[in-house]
N, C-alpha and C positions, 0 to 999 in steps of 0.2 A: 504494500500500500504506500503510492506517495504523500506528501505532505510539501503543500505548494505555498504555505503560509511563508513571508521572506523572515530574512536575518536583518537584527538590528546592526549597525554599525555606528561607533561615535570619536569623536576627537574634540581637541578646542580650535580645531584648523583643518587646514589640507590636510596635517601630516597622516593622518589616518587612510590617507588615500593609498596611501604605499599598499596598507591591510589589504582594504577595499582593491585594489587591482589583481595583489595574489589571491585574493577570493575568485574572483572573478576570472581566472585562470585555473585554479585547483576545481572550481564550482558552477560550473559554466549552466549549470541548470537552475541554479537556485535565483528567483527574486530578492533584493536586495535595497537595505534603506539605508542612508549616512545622512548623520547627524553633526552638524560642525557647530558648537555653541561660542562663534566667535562676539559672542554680548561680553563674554569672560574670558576671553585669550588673553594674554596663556596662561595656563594651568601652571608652570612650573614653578614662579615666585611664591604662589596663593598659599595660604596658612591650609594644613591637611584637611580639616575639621569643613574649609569652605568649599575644596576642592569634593569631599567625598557627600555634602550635600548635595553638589550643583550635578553630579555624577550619579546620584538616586533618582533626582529628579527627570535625567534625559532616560533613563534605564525605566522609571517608570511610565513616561509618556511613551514610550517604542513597546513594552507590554499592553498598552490598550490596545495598539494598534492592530495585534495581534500576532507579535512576531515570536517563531517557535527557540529563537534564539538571539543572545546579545552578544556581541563581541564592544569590548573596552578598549579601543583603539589607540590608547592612550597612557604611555608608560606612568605618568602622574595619579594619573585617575585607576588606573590599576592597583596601585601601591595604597592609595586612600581611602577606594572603597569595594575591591571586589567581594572579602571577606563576606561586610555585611548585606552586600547585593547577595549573595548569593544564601543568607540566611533571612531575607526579607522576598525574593520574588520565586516562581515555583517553575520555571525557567534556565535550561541553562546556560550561565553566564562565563564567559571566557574572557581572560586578559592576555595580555601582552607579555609579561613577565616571565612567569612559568616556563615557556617554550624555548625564549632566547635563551636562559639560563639554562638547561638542560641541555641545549644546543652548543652552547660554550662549553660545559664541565665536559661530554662529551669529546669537543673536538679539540681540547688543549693536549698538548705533548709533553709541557714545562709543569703543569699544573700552574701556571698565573695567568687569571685572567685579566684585563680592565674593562670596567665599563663605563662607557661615555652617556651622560643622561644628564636632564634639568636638576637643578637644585633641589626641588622638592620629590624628585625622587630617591636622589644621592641621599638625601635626609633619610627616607622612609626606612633605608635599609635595606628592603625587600628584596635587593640582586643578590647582595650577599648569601641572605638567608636561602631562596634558591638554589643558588649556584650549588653553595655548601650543603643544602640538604641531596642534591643530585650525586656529588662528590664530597665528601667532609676532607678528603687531601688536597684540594683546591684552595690556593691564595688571593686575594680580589682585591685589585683597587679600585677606589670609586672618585671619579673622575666629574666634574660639572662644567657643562660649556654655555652656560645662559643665552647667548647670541645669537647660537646656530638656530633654533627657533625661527625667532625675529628675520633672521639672513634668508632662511629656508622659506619665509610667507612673503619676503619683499622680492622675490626672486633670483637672489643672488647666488643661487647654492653654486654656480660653477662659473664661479668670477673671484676674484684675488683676495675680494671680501673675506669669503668661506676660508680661499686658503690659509689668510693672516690666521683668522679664530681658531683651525685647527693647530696651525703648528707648535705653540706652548704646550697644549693639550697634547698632542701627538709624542713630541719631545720627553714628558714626564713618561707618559705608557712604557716609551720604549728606556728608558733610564731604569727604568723599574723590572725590567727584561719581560713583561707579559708576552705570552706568544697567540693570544687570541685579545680581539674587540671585540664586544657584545653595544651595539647600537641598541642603547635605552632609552630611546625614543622614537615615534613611528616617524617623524621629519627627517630623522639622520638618512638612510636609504639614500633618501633626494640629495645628500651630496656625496655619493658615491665617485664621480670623478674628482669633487676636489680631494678627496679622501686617498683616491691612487696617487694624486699629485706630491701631495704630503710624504705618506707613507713613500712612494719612491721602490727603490730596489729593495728596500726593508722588509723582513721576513713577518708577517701580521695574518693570521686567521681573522677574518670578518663575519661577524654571524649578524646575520641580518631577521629582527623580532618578525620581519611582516610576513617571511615564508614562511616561519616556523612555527605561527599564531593559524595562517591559512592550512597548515599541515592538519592542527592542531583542531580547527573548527572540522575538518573533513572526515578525520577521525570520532568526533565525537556525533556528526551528522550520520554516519551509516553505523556505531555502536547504538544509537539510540533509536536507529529507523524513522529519522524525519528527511531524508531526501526527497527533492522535487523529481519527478518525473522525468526523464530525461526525455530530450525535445529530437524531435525529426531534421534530417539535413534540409536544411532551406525556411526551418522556422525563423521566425521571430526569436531575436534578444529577448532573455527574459526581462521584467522591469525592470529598472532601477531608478529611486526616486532618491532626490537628493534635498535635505532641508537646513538651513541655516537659523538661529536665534538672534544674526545682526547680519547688517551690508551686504546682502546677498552680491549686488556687482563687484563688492572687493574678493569674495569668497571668488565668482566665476572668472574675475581675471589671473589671480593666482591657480587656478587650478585647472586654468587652458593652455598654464607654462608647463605644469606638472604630471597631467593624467596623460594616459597613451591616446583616448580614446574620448569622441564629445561626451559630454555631461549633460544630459537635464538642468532644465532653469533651475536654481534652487528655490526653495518655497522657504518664506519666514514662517516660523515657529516661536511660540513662547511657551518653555514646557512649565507649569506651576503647578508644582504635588497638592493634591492628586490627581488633581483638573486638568486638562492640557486647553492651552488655550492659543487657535491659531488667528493671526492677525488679519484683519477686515482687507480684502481685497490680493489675499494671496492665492 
């Protein structure tokens, strides 16, 4: 039996988009929603506490809708609220964390890893605890690069910009001899070339959250028997709707630098627990 109800998808930006394309690669059958709550971008500064409400609140207006699943596209919002999302809705919910992390203890050789993430995840801890519960011989450094956000939404990811932000960064990893990066945030991906540039002839495993989250959701779609139907050659793309919380025109022009593929207009949203409440004339 299929189940053609979509997947929720969320960030406080594009970055999420990275997920959302490996989805949409691994998943080619499933309907699919993204949620970008750039009213409150970014997440990474924000106190945990305001992060893991603003994070219940998208989780639960994408449950009304009736999605038989949520993905948290968002290394921040992961770390702050999946725990209690997933003791609050009857749904299941996946992050970002979990997959890269086991993906990194995995494919390290040295056992050191580093992980490059916002602040407020570097805080949470939550790589660590991963990584090390995958492997407890595994060493971790946690790394914060604030800018690459901001660099990654203004477009900059593969201009000199990015480079300058990575190389201090880059420089500490490799001083510290890690032989794997664990990108702890869904933005990072998006500067994949400035990251070669950096890096250089330099020996660096890159573990990239947004394949290993879409592994992650695919596995747990055919464990639970909610796959969609798979479609006939010549059909129709399945849906995919795309909603924004502010600026829908700054969301679509950022994210026609970024995505492979057109996007949907985005539709403004205001999600308000429990209520969802969509804006007059969207």
């Amino acid at each position: 039996m299929s189940d053609s109800r979509p997947i929720g998808v969320f960030d406080s930006g594009v970055g999420g988009l990275t997920v959302l394309r490996e989805m949409r690669r691994q998943l080619p059958a499933e309907r699919l929603i993204y949620v970008a709550d750039l009213a409150h971008f970014p997440y990474g500064p924000r106190p945990q506490p305001q992060v893991r409400a603003l994070a219940l609140d998208i989780i639960a207006m994408l449950v009304t809708m009736d999605t038989k699943l949520v993905v948290v596209a968002c290394n921040t919002a992961t770390a702050a609220a999946l725990h209690i999302a997933r003791e609050r809705f009857d749904i299941p919910i996946i992050g970002v964390i979990a997959p890269g992390a086991q993906a990194a203890a995995a494919a390290t050789r040295t056992g050191r890893v580093a992980v490059l993430s916002t602040e407020g995840t570097r805080a949470s801890g939550e790589y660590v605890h991963a990584i090390r519960e995958a492997n407890p011989g595994v060493l971790v450094l946690s790394e914060a690069a604030p800018d690459l956000v901001e660099i990654v939404e203004d477009g900059d990811a593969d201009t000199p910009r990015a480079d300058e932000a990575l190389r201090p960064v880059l420089d500490r990893v490799f001083a510290w001899d890690a032989d794997t990066l664990v990108l702890g945030c869904t933005h990072y991906p998006l500067l994949r070339l400035a990251l070669q540039r950096v890096i250089g002839s330099r020996r660096l495993r890159v573990v990239d959250s947004a394949d290993t989250t879409a592994a992650r959701v695919s596995r747990v779609i055919a464990v639970n028997h909610l796959g969609a139907a798979a479609r006939g050659r010549g059909s129709a793309a399945p849906q995919l709707e795309v909603m924004v919380t502010a600026d829908p025109a700054r969301f679509a022009r950022s994210a026609s630098r970024l995505f492979a593929e057109p996007l949907p207009e985005p539709r403004l949203v205001r999600p308000v627990s429990p209520v969802v409440q969509v804006a007059a004339g969207s």
